[in-house]
C-alpha positions as CSV (number, residue, x, y, z in Angstrom):
1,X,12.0,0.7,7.3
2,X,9.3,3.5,7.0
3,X,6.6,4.6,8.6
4,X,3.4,6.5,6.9
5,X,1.0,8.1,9.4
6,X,-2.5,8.0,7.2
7,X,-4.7,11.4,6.5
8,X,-8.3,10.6,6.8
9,X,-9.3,9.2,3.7
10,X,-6.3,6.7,2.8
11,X,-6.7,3.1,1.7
12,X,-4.0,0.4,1.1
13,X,-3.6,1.4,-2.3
14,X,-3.3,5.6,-1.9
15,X,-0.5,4.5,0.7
16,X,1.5,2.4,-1.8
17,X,1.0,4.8,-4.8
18,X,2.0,8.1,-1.7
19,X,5.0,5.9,-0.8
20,X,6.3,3.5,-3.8
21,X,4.8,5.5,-6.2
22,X,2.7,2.7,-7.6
23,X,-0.5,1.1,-6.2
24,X,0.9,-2.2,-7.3
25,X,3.2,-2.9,-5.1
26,X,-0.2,-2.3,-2.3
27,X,1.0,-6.4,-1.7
28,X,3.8,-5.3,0.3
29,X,1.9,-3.2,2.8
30,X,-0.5,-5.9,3.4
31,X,1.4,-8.6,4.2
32,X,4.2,-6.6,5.8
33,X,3.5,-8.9,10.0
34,X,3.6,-5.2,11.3
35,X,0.5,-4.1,9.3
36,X,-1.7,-7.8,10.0
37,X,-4.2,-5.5,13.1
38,X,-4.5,-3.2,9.9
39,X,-5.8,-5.7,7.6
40,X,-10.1,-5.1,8.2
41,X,-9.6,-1.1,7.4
42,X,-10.7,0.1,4.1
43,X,-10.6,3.5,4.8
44,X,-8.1,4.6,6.9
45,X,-8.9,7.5,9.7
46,X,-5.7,10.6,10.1
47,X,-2.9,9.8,12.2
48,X,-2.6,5.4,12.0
49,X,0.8,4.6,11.8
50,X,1.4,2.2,8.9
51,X,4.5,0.3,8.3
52,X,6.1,0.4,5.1
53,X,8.4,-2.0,4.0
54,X,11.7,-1.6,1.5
55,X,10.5,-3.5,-1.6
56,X,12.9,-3.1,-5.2
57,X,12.3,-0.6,-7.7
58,X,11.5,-3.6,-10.4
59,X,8.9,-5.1,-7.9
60,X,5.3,-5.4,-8.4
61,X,3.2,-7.5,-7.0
62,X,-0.1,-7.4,-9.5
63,X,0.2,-8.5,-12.8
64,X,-0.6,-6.7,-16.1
65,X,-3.7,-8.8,-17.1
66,X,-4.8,-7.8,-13.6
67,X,-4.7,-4.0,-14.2
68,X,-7.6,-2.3,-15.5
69,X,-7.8,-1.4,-19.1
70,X,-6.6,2.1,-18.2
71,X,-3.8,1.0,-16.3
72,X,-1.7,-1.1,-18.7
């Protein structure tokens, strides 16, 4: 278990690529019960605590036909 405190600024997806190191796995954040109050911010302000859940290395959560061009 992990905790990410936001800068001003961060969305669901800068979280997951700061802390997994992809923005695909931005699944787990949001459906992580500790992070369901968080659900109606796009843009996070500084200093919300964010819970961040142990997913696997191989995990992702959007598929490649998903992606944008530029991301495959």
């Amino acid at each position: 278990m992990a905790i990410y405190t936001t800068v001003q600024g961060d969305t669901f997806d800068t979280i997951a690529r700061a802390t997994y190191g992809n923005e695909t796995k931005i699944q787990a954040l949001m459906e992580a019960r500790e992070n369901i109050r968080l659900l109606d911010t796009e843009v996070f302000p500084a200093g919300v605590e964010v819970f961040v859940p142990e997913v696997s290395e191989e995990a992702s959560f959007v598929e490649a036909d998903d992606l944008p061009e530029w991301r495959r």
